[in-house]
N, C-alpha and C positions, 0 to 999 in steps of 0.2 A: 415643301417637298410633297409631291404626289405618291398617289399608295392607292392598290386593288383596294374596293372595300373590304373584301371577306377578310384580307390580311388587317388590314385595322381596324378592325373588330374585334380582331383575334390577339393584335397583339396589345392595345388597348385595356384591354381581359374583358370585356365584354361578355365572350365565350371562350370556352375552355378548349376550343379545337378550331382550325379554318373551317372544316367540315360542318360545324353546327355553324359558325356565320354565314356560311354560305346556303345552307338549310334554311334560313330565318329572313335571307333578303327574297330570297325564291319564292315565301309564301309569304313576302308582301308586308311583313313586320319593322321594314328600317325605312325610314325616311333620312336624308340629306339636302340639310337647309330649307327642307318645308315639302319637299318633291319625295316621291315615291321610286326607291331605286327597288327595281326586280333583278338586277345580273351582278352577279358575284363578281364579276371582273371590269364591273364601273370604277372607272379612278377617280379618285377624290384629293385635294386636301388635305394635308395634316388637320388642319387648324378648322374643316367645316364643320358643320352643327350636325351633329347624328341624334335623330330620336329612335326609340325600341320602343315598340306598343306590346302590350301584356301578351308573353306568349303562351302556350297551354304545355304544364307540363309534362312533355314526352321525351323520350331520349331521342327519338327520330323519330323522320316523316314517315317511315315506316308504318309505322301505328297505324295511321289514318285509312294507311292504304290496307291492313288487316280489317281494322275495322268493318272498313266499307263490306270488305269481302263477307265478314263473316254475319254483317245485317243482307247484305243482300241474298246470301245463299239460304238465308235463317240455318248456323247451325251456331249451338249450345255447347260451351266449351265449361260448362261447368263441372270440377270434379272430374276433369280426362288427364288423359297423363300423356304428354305432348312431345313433340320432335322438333325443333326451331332449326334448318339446314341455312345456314347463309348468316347464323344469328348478328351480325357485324355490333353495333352498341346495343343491341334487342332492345328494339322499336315494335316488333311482332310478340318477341318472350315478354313485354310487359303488357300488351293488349291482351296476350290470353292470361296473364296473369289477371291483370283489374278485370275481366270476366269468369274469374272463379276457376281458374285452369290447377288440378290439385298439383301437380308437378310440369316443368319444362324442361328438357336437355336441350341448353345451347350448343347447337354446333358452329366452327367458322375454320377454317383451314388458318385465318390469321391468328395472333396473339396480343392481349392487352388492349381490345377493342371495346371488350360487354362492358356496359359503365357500369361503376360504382352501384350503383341502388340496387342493378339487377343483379350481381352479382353477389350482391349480399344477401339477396332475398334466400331464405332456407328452402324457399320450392325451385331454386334451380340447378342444375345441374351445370357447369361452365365444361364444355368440352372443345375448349381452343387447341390451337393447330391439332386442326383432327379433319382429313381428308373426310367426306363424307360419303364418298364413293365406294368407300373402304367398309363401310359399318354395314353388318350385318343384325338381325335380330339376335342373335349369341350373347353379341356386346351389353345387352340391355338385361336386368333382371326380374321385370314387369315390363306389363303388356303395353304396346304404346299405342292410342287406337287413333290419334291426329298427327299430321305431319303439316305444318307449313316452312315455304321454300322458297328464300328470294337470293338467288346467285348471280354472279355476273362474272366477264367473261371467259362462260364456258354456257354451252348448251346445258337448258336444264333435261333435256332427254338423256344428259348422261347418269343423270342422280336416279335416274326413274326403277334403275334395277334394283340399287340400297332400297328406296323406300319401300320396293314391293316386296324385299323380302324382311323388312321391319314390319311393316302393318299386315295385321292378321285380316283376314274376309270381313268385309263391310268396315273397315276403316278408311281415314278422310286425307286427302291430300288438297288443301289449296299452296296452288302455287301465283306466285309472278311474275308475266310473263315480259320479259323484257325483249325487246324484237331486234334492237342492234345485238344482242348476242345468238340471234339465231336465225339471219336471213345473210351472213356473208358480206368479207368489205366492197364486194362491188355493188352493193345496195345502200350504203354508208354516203353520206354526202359529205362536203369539207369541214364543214362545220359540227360534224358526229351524228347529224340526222338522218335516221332512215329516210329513204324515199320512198312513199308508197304515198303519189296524190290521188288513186283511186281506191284506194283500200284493197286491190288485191294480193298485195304482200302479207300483210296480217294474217287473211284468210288462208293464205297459203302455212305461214306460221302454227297458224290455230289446229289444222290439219296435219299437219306433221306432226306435233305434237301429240294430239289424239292417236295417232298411231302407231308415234313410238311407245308411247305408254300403255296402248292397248297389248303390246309384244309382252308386257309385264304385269299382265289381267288389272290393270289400272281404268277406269272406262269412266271417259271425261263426259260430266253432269251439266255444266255449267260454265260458260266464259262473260265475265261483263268487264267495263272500263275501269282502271284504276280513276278514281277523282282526282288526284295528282299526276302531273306527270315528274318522269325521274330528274334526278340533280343536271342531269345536263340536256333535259328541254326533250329529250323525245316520251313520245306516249307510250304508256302501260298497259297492262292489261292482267287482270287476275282469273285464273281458273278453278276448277273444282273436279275433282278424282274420287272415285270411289273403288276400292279394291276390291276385285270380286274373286269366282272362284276360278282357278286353271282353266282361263279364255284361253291361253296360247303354248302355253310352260308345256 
């Protein structure tokens, strides 16, 4: 009998979710019968030979793409007290976590997602099904001076008002910018890929962006490439925010 790999992976126990199998053929960790499968929806065999090469313990790809952000922009999350928007299994809350972050409130409008480790950690805060659109600085009883934000579909320029009235003057906002949720389905290809083969969609992205955030004295520092791209093949991209004073308000 044939089977997607991610699903036999998953049901296998391999991994604990299709999600993390399908995370882990993506960045090149499974091979079947000797060959390198990269797509979650290769069919395979019951009966083929699967190897799993050492994976680096994250709860998602997530991380990586914090990571990146927060070496490239050089900012120091030691000892801040943080906002995670999109937190899904926190792949972000555990990167500023192993960077010395003193507190994280996960946020996720879903339920039963933050895995285990993070959620047990005593510096985080789980705030599932919790719209984030909705949170105000009120909500929070200390000062939260980082926000990172990776949501899908929905524009992240609709979060952009929570955040600015969560972080006080000269706090941080990186975000990830995902481009199929913010250029429209007539830009979408069959296959869920943006189309932009000269890169003026991006820029157009990049741009809008900056401006809607700037409506919410947010003023974008910084945009470079995610090193990963997302679960279903289109490219990334991460930004950086800095809250200033009443630009527009």
């Amino acid at each position: 009998m044939n089977y997607r790999l991610d699903i036999l992976l998953h049901q296998k126990g391999y991994f604990e979710s299709r999600n993390k199998a399908a995370n882990a053929i993506i960045e090149g960790t499974i091979t079947v019968n000797g060959v390198l499968i990269q797509k979650p929806s290769f069919v395979i065999e019951e009966d083929a030979v699967i190897s799993i090469s050492k994976q680096e313990d994250y709860v998602s790809r997530a991380f990586k793409k914090l990571a990146s952000a927060l070496d490239s922009f050089k900012i120091d999350v030691k000892d801040v007290i943080a906002i995670d928007i999109g937190a899904s299994t926190g792949g972000f809350t555990q990167c500023l976590l192993e960077r010395g972050a003193k507190k994280v409130y996960a946020v996720d409008v879903g339920v039963g997602q933050l895995h285990s480790s993070i959620k047990s950690d005593n510096r985080v805060v789980n705030m599932e099904s919790t719209n984030a659109r909705n949170l105000r600085k009120s909500d929070f009883s200390e000062k939260i001076s980082l926000a990172v934000m990776d949501v899908s579909f929905i524009s992240q320029s609709k979060i952009y008002p929570a955040v600015s009235d969560i972080l006080p003057v000269g706090g941080t906002l990186i975000s990830l910018v995902k481009p199929q949720f913010e250029v429209g389905r007539e830009n979408i290809g069959k296959n869920g890929i943006v189309k932009d083969k000269n890169g003026k969609l991006i820029l157009s992205v990049n741009t809008m962006l900056a401006e809607s955030a700037f409506q919410y004295s947010l003023v974008k520092k910084a945009f470079t490439d995610s090193p990963i791209t997302g679960g279903d093949g289109n490219k990334e991209y991460l930004a950086l925010f800095k809250k200033e004073q009443n630009l527009c308000l």
